[in-house]
N, C-alpha and C positions, 0 to 999 in steps of 0.2 A: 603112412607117409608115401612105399611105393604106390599105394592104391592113388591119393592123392594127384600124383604127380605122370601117372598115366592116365588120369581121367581129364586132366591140362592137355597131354599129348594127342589125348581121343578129339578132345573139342577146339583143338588149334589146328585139326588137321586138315579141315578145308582151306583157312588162310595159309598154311603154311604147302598147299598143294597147287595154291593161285601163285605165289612166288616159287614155289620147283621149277613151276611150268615157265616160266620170265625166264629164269635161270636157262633151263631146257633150250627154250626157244633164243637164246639169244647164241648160245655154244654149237645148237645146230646149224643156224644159217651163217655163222660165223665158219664153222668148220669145211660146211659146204662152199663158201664162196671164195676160202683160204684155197680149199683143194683144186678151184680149178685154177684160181689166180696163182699159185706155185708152181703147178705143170706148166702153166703158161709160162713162167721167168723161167723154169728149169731150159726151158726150150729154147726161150730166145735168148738166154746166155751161151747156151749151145751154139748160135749161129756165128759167122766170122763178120761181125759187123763191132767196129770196135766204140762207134758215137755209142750204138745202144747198148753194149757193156757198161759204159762208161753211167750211162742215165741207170742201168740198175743198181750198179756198184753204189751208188748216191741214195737209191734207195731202201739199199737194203742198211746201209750202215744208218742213213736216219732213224730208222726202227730199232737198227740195235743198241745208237746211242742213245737214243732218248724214250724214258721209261714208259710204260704205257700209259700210267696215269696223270701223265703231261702232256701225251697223247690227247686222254678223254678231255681234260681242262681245256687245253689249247682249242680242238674243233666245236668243243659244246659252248664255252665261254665267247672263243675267238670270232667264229664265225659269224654271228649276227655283228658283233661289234665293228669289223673290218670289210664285211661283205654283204650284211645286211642278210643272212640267209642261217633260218633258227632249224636244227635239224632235230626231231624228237627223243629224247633222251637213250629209248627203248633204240633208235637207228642207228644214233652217234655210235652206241657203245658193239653194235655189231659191225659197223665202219670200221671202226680204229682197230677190232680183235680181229677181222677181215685181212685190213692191210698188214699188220703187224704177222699174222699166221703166214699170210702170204709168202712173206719174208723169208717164216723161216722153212714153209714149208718147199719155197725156190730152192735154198740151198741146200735141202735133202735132193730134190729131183735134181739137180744140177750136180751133186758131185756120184750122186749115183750113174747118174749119163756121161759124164766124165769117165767114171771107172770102167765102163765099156771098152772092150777091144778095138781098135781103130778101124780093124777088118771088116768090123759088121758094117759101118755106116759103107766104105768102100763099095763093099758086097750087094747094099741094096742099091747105091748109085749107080753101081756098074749095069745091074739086070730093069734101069729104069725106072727106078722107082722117084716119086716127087717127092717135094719136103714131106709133105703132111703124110706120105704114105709112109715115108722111112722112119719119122715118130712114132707113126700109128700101129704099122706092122713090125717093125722092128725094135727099135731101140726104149723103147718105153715098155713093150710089154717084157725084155728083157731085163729091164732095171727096176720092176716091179719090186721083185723079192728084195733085191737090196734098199729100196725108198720105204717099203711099207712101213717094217717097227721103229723105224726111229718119227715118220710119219702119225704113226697112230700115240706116239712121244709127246708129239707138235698138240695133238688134238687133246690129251689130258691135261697139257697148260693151258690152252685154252679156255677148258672150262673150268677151270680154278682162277684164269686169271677176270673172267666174268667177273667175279665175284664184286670187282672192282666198281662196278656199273653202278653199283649205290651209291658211290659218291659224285652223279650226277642227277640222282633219282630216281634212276630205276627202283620198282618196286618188285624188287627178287627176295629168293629166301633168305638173304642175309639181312634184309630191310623189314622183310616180316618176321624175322627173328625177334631182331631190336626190337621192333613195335610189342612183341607181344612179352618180351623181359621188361621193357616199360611198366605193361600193364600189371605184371606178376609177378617180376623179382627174382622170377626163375631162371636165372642165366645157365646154371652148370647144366640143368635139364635141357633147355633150347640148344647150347650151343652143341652141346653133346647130340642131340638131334639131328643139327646142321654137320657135327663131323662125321655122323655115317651116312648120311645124304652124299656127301660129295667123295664120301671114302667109297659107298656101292656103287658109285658111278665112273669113280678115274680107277680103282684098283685092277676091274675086270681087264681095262685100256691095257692098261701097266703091263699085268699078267701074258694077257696074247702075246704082248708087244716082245715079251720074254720070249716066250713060246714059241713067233714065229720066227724071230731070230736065231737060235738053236737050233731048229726044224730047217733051216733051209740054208745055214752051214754050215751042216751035215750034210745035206745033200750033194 
């Protein structure tokens, strides 16, 4: 029976290697385009401009009131129907886990840049420094340590919350899962498959995310 049912696992493993990679790929550029789109709000929440407070505070609470997968429905469904514009499933769902990361990934940089000393921003304005240097050399590489673990937090929902993408059609590992318990019956063996696929990918996240937290408040 073990023999059996890893000789399933042997010859499922290129389909189930073409949806990893879905998976993979959608968590990557998802995380990447969260990262820079959160530095981004971290920032311009920072500035004393109160209209554009106001335009993120709207955005960020859209995100958090409404679920992601009302989200994917809403832009995948909505879109063509109200604006005539069909976006491909595989984009939608890195769209919505985009902006949604964004979110939360803004208000990690934003109250770690908040929790800054007032002196430093002072400090670098005093000796000249421009917006984007005082970011760049100062206050950002300062707030690093405190944004990172709960950041690298932000990026293990992420790709858990992928997962979601099947129910626009993405053809991920959870979609080649199904397909192949379809064909075989083998649920407890696939899904069990599927929980350490996504267990060896968000636990190591986890782990650091521990690790560098303890590690640098001690320091």
């Amino acid at each position: 029976m073990a023999s059996s049912g890893l000789d399933l696992l042997w010859v499922s493993l290129p389909q189930l290697g073409k949806g990893a990679a879905q998976t993979l790929s959608i968590s990557l550029f998802s995380i990447v385009i969260s990262t820079v789109g959160g530095v981004l709000y971290g920032v311009l929440c920072s500035l004393n401009s109160k209209w554009l407070k106001a335009i993120l505070r709207v955005y960020l609470e859209l995100f958090r009131a409404i679920p992601v997968l009302v989200w994917l429905y809403l832009l995948f469904f909505g879109l063509p129907i109200f604006f005539g514009l069909s976006l491909p499933s595989f984009w939608c769902a890195v769209l919505v886990l985009s902006l949604w990361g964004a979110s939360e990934v803004g208000e990690v940089v934003r109250g770690a840049l908040h929790s800054l000393p007032r002196g430093q921003r002072e400090a670098g304005l005093s000796i000249g420094l421009s917006g984007p240097q005082l970011f760049g050399y100062v206050l950002l590489p300062q707030a690093l340590k405190r944004m990172t673990p709960p950041t690298i937090n932000v990026y293990t929902r992420i790709i858990k919350t992928s997962s979601l993408a099947v129910l626009i059609g993405v053809v991920d590992v959870i979609k080649v899962g199904q397909q192949i318990i379809e064909r075989t019956y083998e649920s407890v063996l696939i899904y069990g498959a599927l929980f350490l696929f996504f267990f060896f990918i968000c636990y190591p996240l986890s782990a650091a995310s521990r690790v560098l937290e303890r590690r640098w408040t001690q320091a």
